[in-house]
C-alpha positions as YAML, in Angstrom:
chain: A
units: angstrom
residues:
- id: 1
  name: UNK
  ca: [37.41, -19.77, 46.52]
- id: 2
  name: UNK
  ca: [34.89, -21.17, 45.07]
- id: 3
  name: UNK
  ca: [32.76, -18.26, 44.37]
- id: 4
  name: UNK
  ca: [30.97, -18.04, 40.47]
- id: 5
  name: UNK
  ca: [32.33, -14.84, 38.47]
- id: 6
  name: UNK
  ca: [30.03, -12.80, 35.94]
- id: 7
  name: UNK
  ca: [30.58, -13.65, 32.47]
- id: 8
  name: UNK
  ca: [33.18, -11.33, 30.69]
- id: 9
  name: UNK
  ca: [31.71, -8.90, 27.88]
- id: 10
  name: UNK
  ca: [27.92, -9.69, 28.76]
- id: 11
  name: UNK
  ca: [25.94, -6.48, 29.49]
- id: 12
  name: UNK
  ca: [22.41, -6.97, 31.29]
- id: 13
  name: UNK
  ca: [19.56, -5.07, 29.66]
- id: 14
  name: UNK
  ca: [19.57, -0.84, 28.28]
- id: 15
  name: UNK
  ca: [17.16, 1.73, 29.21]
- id: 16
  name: UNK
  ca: [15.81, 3.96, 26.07]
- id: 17
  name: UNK
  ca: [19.54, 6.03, 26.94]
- id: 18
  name: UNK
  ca: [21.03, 3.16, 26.29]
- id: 19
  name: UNK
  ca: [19.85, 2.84, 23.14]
- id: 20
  name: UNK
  ca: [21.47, 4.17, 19.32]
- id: 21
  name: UNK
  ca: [20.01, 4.69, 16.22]
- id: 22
  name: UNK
  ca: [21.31, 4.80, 12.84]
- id: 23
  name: UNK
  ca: [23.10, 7.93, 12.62]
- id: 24
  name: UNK
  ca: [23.40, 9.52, 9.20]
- id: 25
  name: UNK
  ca: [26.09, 11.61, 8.83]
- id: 26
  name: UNK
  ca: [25.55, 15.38, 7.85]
- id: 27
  name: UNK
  ca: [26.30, 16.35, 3.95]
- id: 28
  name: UNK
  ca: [29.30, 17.32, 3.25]
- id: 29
  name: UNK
  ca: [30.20, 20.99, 3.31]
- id: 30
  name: UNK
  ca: [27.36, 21.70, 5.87]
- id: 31
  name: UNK
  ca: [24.79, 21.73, 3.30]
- id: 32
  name: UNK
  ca: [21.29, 20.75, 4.37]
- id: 33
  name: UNK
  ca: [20.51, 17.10, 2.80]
- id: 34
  name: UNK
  ca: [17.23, 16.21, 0.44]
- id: 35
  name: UNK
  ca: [13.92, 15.97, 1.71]
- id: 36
  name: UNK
  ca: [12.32, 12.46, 1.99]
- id: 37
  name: UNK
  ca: [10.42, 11.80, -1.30]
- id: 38
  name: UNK
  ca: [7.69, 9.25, -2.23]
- id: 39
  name: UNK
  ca: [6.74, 7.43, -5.46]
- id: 40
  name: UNK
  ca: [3.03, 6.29, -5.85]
- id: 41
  name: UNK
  ca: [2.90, 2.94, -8.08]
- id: 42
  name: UNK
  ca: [0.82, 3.16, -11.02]
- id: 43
  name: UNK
  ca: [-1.63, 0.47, -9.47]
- id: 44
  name: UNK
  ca: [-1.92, 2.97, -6.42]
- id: 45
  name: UNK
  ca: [-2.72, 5.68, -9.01]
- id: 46
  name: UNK
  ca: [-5.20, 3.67, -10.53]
- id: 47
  name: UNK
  ca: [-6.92, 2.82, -7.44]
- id: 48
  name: UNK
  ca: [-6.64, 6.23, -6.29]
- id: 49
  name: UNK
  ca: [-8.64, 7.40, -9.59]
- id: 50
  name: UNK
  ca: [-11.51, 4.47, -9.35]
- id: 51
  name: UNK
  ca: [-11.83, 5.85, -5.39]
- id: 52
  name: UNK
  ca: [-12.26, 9.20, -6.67]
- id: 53
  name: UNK
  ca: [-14.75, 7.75, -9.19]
- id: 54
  name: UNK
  ca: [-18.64, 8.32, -9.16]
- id: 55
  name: UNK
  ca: [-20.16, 6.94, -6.20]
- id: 56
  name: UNK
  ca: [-21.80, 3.41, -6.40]
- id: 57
  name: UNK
  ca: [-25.34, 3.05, -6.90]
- id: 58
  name: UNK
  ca: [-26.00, 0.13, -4.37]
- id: 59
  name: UNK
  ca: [-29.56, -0.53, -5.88]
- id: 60
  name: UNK
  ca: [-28.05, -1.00, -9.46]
- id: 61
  name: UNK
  ca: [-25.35, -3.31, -8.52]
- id: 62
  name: UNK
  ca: [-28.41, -5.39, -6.26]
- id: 63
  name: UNK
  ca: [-30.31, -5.64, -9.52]
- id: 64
  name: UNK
  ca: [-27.72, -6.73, -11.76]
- id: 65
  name: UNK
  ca: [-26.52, -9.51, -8.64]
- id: 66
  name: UNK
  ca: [-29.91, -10.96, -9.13]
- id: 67
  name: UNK
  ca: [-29.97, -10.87, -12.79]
- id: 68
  name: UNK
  ca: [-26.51, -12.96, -12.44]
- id: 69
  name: UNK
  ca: [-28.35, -15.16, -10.10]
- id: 70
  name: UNK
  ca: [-30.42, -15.83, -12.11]
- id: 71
  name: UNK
  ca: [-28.39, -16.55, -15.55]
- id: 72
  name: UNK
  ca: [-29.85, -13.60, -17.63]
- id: 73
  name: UNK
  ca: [-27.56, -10.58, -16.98]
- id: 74
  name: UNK
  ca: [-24.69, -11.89, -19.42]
- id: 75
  name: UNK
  ca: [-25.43, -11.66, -23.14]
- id: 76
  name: UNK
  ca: [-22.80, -11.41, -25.59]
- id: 77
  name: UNK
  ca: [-23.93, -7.55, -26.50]
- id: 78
  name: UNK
  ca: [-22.93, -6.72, -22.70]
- id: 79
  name: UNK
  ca: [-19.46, -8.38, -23.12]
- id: 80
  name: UNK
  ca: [-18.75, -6.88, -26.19]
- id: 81
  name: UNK
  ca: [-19.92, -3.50, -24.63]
- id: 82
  name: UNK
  ca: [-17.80, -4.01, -21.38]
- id: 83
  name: UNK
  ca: [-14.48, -5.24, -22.90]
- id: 84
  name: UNK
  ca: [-14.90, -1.76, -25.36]
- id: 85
  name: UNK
  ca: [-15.13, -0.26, -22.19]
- id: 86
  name: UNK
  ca: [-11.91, -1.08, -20.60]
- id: 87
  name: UNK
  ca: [-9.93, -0.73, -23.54]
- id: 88
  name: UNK
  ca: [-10.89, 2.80, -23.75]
- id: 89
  name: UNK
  ca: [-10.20, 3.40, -20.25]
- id: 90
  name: UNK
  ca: [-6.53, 1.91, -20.53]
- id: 91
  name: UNK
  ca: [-5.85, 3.75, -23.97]
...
C-alpha cells in the first residue's frame, strides 16, 4: 500500500516523431500560397555597393596611416575635398 504512483499528465521525453511544427494551413480554395520574399535594407545596399567598389590599394592606405602618424596628412584643402566627396556620393 504504500507504493509511489507516477505523476498524472507528465510525459517523459519525445523522439524527433514526437515532435510538431508550426503547421500553416493551405490557402484557401487549394491555391498554391506566395513564395518567401526578402527585403535588403538600404544600409545592406550600401555596403553591398562599397564591396563591389574598386579594390583597395593597401600601399596607399599604408602611406596615408603614416602621414596621420605623423600629423601632416590632414589639411583643411583635404577636408574640404573629402566632405565634397560624400555629399556627391549621397546626392
Amino acid at each position: 500500500m504504500s507504493e509511489i504512483q507516477g505523476l498524472g499528465g507528465v510525459q517523459g521525453p519525445r523522439g524527433p516523431e514526437g515532435r510538431r511544427g508550426a503547421r500553416v494551413p493551405p490557402a484557401s480554395g487549394g491555391k498554391t500560397r506566395p513564395a518567401d520574399s526578402v527585403e535588403i535594407s538600404n544600409a545592406a545596399q550600401h555596403i553591398a555597393k562599397v564591396r563591389d567598389s574598386a579594390p583597395v590599394r593597401s600601399e596607399r592606405v599604408e602611406a596615408i596611416r603614416k602621414l596621420i602618424q605623423e600629423g601632416r596628412y590632414l589639411t583643411d584643402e583635404k577636408v574640404s575635398k573629402a566632405v565634397d566627396r560624400l555629399v556627391d556620393e549621397e546626392t
